[in-house]
N, C-alpha and C positions, 0 to 999 in steps of 0.2 A: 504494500500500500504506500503512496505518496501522495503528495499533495501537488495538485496540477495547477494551483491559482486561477480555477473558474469558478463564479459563483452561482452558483443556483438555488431552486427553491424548489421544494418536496410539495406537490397536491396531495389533497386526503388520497384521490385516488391511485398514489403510488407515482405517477408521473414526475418526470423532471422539469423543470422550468430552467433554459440557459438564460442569466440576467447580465452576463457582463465577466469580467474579470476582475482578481482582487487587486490587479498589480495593474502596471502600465504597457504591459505585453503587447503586443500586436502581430498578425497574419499577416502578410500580404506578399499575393504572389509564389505564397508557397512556402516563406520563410518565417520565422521567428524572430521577430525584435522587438528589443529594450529600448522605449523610449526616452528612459533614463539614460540609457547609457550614451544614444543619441544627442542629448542634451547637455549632457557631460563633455563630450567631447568638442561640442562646439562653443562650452562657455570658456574652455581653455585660450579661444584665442584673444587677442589683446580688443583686437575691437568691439567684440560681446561682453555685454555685461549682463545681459539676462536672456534665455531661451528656452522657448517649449517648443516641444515637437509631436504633431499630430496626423493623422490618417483621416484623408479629406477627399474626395471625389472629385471632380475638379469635372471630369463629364462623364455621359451615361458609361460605363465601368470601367473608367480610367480614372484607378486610385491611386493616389501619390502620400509621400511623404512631405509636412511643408513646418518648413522650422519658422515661429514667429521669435524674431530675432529686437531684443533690445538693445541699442549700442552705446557706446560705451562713451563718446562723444557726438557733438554734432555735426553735419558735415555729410556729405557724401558717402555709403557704404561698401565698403571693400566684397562685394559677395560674391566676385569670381575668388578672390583670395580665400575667402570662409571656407568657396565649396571643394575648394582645394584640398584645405584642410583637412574635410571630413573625409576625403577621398585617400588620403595618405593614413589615417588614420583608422577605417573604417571600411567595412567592405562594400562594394558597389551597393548592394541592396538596401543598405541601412543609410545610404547618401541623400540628402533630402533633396526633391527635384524640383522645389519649392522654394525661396526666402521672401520674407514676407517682413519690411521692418514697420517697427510698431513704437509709438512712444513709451509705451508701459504696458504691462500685463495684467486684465482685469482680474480681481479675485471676489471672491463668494464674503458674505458676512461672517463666514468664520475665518478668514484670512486665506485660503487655499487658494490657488490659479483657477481660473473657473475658463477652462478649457470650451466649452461651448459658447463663449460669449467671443471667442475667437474671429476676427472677423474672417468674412471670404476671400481670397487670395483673387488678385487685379491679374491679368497679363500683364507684363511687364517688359516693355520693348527693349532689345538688348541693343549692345552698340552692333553687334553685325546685323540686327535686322535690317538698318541704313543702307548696308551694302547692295547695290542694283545686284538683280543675279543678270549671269552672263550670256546665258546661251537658252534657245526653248527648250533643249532636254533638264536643265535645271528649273526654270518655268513650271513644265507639266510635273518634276518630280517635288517642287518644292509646294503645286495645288493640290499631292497626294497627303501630304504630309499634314497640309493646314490641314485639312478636314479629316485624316485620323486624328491628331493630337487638338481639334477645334479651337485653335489657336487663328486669330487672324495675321498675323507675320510671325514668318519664319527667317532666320537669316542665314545667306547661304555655308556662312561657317559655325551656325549653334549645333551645340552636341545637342543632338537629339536625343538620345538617352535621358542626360540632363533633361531636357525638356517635356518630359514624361511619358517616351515613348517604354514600353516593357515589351516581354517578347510575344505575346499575341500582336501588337502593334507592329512589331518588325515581321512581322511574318505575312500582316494584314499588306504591307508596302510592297513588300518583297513580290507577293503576287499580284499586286494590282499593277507593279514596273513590270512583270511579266507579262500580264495582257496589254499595257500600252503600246512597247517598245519588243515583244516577240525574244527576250531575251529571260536570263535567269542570273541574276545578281546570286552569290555565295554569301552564307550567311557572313563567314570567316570576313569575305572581302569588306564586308557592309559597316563591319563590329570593327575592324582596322581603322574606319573613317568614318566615321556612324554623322557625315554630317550632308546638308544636300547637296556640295560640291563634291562630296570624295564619292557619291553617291552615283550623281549625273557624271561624274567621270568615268566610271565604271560602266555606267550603261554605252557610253560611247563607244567602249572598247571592248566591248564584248560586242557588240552591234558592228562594227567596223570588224572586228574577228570573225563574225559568223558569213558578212558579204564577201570573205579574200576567199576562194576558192584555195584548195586545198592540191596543192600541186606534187605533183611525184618527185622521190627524191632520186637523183641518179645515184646507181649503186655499181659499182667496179665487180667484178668475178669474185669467188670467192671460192676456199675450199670449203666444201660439205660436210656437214655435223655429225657426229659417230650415229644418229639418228637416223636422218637422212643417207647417209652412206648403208644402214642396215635395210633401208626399206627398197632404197634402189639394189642390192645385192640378193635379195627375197624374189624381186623382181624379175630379175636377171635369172635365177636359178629357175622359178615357177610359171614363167609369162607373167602377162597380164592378168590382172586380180580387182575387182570391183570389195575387197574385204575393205576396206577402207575408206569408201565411198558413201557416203551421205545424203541419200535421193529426198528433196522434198517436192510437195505437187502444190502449187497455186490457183487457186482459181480467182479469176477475174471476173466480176461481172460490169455487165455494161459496153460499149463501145469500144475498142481496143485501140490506141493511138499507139501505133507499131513504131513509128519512129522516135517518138519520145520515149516508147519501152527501151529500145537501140540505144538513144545517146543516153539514160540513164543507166546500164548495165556498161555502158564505155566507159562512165564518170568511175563506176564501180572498180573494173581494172584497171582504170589510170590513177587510183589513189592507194591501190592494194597493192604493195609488190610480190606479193605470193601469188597473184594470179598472172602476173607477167613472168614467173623465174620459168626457168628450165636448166634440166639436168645436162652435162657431158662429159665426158671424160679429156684430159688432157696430161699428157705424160703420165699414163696409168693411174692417173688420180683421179677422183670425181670433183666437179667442179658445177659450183650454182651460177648461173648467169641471171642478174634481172634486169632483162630488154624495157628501153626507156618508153618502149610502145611497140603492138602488133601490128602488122600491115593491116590485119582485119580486129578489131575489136573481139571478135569471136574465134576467132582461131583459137581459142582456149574451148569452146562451146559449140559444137555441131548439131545445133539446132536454129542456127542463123535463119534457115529457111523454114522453118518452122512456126516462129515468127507470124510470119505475114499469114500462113495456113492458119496458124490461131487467131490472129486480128481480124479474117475474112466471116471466119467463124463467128466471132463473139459478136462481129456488125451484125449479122441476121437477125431481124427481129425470130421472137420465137412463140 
């Protein structure tokens, strides 16, 4: 038996009632945190003189952590420095995506913080929001962003993490740039630069990656792999042998565009070199050669003519 610091309350009829916590615990996201300790560590720095930290919705179930922050002087507040701080100090999860400064912190008639009298947290335009974005793939990725994080500016260098993105949110983006732009952002890549420039950067080049067609590489002769040397020597010994051969059947339906089947089965051997090699021997050695292209595309495939017999076919209404 332990004690879990949640409070509840027993109905006659054996039921539980959950009312809360005894402590300042909180969920979010799947994690455990001390508010306390949150608190704690951000009254260490010089410019905080007083802070609470709470769990606030900010829009429909995007919850955040947001430190209302007292300072220590008047003047301008340091709160990229703050969130620094917490950040070195503290694990991402428990980093507040929130600063909120406040004159003073209301309390209850018995003197305690009265946490619900908290006010609601403003957007708060950063200094990169100013920044014009550069290009329209930053444009469309920085109007995906507004409207998952319902923020009305975003600036193209704010960590968005910071900005109260979580990982349903990056994953929400992640597919939405998938259906805008036909590509697939990496989580890895996104988490590297989680801002909407390292973002739109990313889409560009992988976008410009996917239009460079994929060209053959020239490959010199080469000796053969004790592998290959065993299969052509089986060969040699047995004839010809289909034991290795891997038949599948496709069907098509619909109208058959026989020359786009051609130039797509050509793209296929001009980017494969195992369907361009060939075997020979030279000074009793076995030797791979892979030919930088066939005179016929098909000279690997003796069903060239067959082709056009199936496209003849499949035109037939039936």
């Amino acid at each position: 038996m332990y004690r879990t610091g949640d409070l509840a309350r027993v109905h006659a009829d054996g039921n539980l009632e959950c009312l809360g916590r005894t402590d300042d615990q909180v969920k979010l996201r799947g994690f455990r945190i001390e508010l306390g300790e949150v608190e704690a560590r951000l009254r260490e720095h010089p410019a905080v003189k007083h802070a609470v930290v709470r769990v606030r919705e900010l829009a429909a179930g995007n919850r955040q952590l947001v430190a209302y922050v007292v300072p220590s002087a008047p003047g301008e507040f340091p709160f990229e420095e703050l969130r620094a701080h917490a950040a070195e100090h503290l694990p991402d999860y428990m980093v507040p995506g929130v600063f909120v400064p406040v004159p003073f912190l209301p309390v209850t008639l018995s003197g305690k913080i009265d946490r619900n009298s908290l006010p609601a947290p403003e957007p708060v335009a950063t200094a990169q929001a100013a920044v014009v974005l550069g290009t329209p793939v930053e444009e469309q990725v920085a109007t995906t962003w507004r409207g998952l994080l319902e923020l009305q500016q975003v600036g193209r260098e704010d960590d968005l993490l910071a900005s109260g993105a979580d990982s349903l949110t990056v994953v929400r983006a992640l597919a939405s740039v998938r259906r805008q732009f036909g590509v697939d952002v990496p989580l890895a890549r996104f988490l590297s630069s989680p801002t909407i420039a390292g973002m739109a950067a990313a889409v560009t080049e992988l976008a410009a990656a996917r239009a460079t067609p994929l060209a053959a590489r020239p490959s010199a002769p080469r000796l053969a792999s004790f592998g290959e040397e065993r299969l052509w020597l089986l060969e040699q010994l047995n004839g010809p042998s289909p034991v290795y051969n891997e038949p599948i059947a496709v069907t098509l339906h619909g109208r058959l565009n026989v020359e786009a089947l051609e130039r797509a089965l050509a793209d296929v051997v001009e980017r494969h070199p195992p369907l361009r090699t060939r075997y020979a021997t030279a000074s009793g050695q076995l030797v791979v050669d892979v030919a930088r292209q066939f005179a016929s595309p098909y000279a690997w495939w003796t069903c060239g003519t067959s082709l056009k017999a199936i496209g003849s076919h499949a035109s037939r209404p039936r």
